[in-house]
N, C-alpha and C positions, 0 to 999 in steps of 0.2 A: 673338502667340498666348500662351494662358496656362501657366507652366511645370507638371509635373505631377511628384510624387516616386513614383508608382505606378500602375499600373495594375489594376481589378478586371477581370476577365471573367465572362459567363455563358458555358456552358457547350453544351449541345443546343441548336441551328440559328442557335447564333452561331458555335461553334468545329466542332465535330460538328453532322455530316446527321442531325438525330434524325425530321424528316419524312421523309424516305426511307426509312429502315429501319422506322418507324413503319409504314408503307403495305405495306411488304413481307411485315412480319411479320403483318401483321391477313388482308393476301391465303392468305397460307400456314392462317392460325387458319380461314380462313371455309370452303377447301376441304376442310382436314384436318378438323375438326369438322361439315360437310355440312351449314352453316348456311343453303344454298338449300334447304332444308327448310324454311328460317324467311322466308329473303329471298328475293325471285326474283332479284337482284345483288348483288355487292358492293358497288354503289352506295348501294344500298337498308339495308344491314349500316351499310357508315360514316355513313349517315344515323341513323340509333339511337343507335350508338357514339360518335360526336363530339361531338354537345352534351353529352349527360351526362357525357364523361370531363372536355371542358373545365371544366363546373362542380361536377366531384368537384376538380380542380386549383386553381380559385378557393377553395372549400372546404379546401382541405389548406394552401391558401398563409396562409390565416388562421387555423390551427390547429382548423378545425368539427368534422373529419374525423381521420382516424389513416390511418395510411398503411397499415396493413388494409383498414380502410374504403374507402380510393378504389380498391386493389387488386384487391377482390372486388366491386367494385359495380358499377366499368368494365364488367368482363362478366358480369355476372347481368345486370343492368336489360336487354341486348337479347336476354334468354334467355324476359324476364316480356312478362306483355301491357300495355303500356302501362308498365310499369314499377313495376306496382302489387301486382306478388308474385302472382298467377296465370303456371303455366308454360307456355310456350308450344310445349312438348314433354311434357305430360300428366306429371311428372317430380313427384315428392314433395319438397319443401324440401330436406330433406337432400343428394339426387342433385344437384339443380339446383345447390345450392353446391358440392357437391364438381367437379362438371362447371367451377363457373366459374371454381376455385380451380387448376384444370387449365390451364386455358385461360390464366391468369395465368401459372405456371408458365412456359408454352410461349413465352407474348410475352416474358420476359422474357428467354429465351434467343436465342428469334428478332433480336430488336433488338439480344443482341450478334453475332449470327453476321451482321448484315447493316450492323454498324455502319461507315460511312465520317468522313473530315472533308470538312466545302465546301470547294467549290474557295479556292483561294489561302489558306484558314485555316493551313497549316504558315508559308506566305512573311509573311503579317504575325505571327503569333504570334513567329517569330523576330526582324521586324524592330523587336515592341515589346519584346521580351527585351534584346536590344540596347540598349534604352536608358532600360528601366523594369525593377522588381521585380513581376515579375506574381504575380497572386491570382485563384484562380477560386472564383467563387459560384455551386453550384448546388444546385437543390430535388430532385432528379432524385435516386431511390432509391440508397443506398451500394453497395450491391453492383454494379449495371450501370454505377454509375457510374465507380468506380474500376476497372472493366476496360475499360473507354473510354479514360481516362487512359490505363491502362497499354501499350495495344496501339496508339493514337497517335503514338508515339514522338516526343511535345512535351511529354512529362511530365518531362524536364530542363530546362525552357523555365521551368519555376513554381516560386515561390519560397514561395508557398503553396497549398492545394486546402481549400477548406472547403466541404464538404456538410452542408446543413440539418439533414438528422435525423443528423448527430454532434453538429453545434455547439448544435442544441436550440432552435434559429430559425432559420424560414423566410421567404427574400425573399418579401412587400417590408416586413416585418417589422424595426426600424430594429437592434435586438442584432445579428446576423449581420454586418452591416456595420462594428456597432463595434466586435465581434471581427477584423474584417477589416482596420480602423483599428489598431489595439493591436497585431496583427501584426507590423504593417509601421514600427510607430511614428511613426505620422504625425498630424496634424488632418486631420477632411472636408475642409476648404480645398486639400488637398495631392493630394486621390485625383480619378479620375473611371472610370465604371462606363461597361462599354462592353454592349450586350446588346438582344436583339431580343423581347422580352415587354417591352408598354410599364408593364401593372399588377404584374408583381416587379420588373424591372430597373432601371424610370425612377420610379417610382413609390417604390418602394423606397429608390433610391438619394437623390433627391427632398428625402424624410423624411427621411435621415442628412446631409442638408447637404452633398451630397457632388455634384460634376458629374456628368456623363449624356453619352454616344453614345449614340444611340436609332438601333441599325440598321434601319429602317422595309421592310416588305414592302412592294411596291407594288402586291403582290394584294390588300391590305388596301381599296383604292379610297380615298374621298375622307375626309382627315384631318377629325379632329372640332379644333376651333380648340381644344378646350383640351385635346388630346394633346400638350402642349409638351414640348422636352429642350432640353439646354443645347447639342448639336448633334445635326442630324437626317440621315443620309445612307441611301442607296439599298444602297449595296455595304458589306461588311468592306472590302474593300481601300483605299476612302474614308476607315477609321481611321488610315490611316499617313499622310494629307495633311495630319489635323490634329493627329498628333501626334510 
């Protein structure tokens, strides 16, 4: 097996449950806001909601967007008809953004009031501390994110924390990575990126020359042949067998 002098991580639904608290906090938005006004489900709400944010996310990942932008657009676009800037609450532009910039607000607090880690995420973070200098990479907004960190209590576990909008590049973006490198003082030869987004994490790391865990969802269904990483497993807990 190949030796490694560090380890990178991502961060939300490789280390932190950010689907969880995601789901919780949107349920709490749809009832507190009486957006069955709009939806007859919440079903029907995360049907709106999820394509658009993913590809406000894709969008941010490549700098199209500002982190306003994906901010306020997540929830305008399932406030419009079709997306297209008519409200779908009779609401004059102005109300309708203040309403959505509300609602941003709300998520962002909700997602920490509801924040967990996955399971066995403390038992391997420890056990690669143990025998690597960890660095965690993520795109995921500064503020929520560093009280993630904080209230984790594995935030003694990292030898470094680089969030995107401090360091001024966003995974899969190849600078973040070479800050990531220069940290730790290493060559890509020496790192490997461990993370379950395969377009920032694998993709990213990929481009910096650097190895890959590719923690694969298996709700994902059937891989596309050229979703390749330099290893693929099912579980976190999988990372400590192979490293």
């Amino acid at each position: 097996m190949k030796q490694y002098k560090a380890v990178f991580l991502d961060w939300d639904d490789t280390i932190g449950d950010w689907r969880t608290a995601e789901h919780k906090a949107l349920t709490d938005i749809y009832e507190a806001y009486r957006l069955k006004d709009l939806y007859a489900t919440f079903e029907d709400y995360l049907n709106a909601y999820k394509p658009n944010n993913i590809a406000l996310w894709c969008q941010y990942e490549q700098g199209e967007v500002t982190r306003e932008q994906l901010h306020l657009q997540r929830f305008l676009y399932p406030l419009e008809v079709d997306g297209i800037g008519d409200s779908r609450l009779g609401m004059r532009e102005e109300r309708l953004i203040a309403l959505a910039q509300e609602m941003g607000a709300d998520f962002l607090r909700l997602t920490n009031k509801y924040f967990c880690l996955l399971p066995d995420a403390e038992q391997v973070v420890r056990y690669l501390a143990s025998r690597y200098p960890l660095t965690i990479l993520s795109n995921g907004f500064k503020e929520a994110q560093h009280y993630k960190f904080e209230h984790s209590g594995l935030a003694k576990y990292f030898a470094h924390t680089l969030i995107s909008e401090e360091v001024g590049s966003n995974k899969p973006q190849p600078e973040i990575f070479r800050i990531a490198l220069e940290r730790n003082g290493i060559l890509a030869a020496d790192a490997v990126m461990v993370g379950d987004n395969y377009s920032s994490d694998i993709v990213g790391a990929k481009a910096a020359g650097i190895d890959q865990i590719w923690i694969r969802d298996s709700r994902l269904g059937m891989r596309d042949e050229e979703m390749t990483a330099t290893y693929i497993v099912p579980r976190l807990t999988d990372v400590m067998d192979i490293l």
